[in-house]
C-alpha distance (Angstrom), angle and dihedral (degrees) to the residues before:
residue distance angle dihedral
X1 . . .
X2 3.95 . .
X3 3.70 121.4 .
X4 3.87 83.2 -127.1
X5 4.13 95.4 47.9
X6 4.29 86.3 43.4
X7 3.58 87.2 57.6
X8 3.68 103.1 40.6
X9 4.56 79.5 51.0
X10 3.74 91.1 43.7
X11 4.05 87.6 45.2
X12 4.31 84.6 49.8
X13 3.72 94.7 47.0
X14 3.85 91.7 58.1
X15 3.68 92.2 48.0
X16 3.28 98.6 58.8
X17 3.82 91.8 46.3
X18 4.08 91.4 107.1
X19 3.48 97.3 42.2
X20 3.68 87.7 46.8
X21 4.22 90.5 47.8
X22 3.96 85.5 49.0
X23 3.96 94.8 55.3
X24 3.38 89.3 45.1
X25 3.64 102.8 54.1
X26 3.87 91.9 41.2
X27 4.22 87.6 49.9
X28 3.95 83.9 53.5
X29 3.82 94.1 48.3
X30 3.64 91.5 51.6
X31 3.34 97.7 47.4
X32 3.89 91.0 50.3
X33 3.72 87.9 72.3
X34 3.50 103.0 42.6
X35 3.90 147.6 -10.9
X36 3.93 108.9 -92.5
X37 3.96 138.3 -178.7
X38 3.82 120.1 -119.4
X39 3.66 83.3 -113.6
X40 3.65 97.0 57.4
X41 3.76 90.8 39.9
X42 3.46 85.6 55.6
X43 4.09 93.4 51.5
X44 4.42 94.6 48.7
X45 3.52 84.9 47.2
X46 3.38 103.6 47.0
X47 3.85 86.3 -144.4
X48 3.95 136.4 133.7
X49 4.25 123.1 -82.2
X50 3.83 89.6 -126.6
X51 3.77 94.8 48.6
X52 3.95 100.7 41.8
X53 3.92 89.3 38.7
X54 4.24 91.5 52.0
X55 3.55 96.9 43.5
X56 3.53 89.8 51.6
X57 3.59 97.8 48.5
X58 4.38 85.7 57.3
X59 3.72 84.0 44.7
X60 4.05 88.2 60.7
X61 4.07 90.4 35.9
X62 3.73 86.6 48.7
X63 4.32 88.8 49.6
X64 3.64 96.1 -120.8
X65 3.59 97.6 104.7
X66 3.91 132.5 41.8
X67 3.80 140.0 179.8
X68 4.03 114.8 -101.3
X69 3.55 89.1 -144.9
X70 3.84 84.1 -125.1
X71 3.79 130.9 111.5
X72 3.32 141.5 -133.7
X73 3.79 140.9 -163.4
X74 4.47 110.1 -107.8
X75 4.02 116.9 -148.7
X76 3.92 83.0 -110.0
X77 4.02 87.2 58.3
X78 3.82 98.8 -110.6
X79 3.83 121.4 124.8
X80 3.75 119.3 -117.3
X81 3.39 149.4 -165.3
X82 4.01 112.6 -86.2
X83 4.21 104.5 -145.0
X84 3.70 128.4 -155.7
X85 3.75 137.2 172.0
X86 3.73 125.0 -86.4
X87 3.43 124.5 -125.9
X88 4.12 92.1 -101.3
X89 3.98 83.1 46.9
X90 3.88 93.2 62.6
X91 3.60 93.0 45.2
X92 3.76 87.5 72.8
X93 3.84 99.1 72.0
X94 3.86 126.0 79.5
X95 3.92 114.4 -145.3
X96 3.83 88.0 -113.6
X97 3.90 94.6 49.7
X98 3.78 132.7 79.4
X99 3.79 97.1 -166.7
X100 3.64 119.9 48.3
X101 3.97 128.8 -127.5
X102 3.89 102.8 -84.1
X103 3.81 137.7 161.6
């Protein structure tokens, strides 16, 4: 990669930070009532596979999120993962708040 094309990624990446903060409080919130699929994350959000799908995966590097070890039934067919908050992942809500303290 090009100095010029790593800056003009790095430059992107930053961008995207509040859109990327957004997704992942609202993935948390969801996942605070119930255990959900990427796919049916990706339906309540209205939001792309790749995006729902990544910012879940740094949810679960992060240990917020975990796998159920249950499976569910896609739109496409497939079974997936079901995904649920960990115990440091609930500690991020206040009772009086729907989205949790992220950043």
């Amino acid at each position: 990669m090009t100095s010029k094309s790593r800056q003009v990624s790095n430059e992107a990446y930053r961008n995207s930070a509040p859109t990327r903060v957004k997704l992942k409080s609202k993935i948390l919130a969801l996942l605070k009532e119930s255990a959900h699929t990427d796919d049916h994350m990706e339906q309540l959000l209205d939001a792309p596979h790749q995006s729902v799908s990544s910012t879940r995966r740094h949810l679960v590097k992060d240990g917020l999120v975990e796998a159920t070890g249950d499976l569910e039934v896609t739109r496409s067919g497939h079974r997936a993962q079901l995904w649920r908050l960990t115990e440091s992942g609930k500690k991020l809500f206040h009772p009086w708040r729907k989205y949790p303290d992220v950043g």
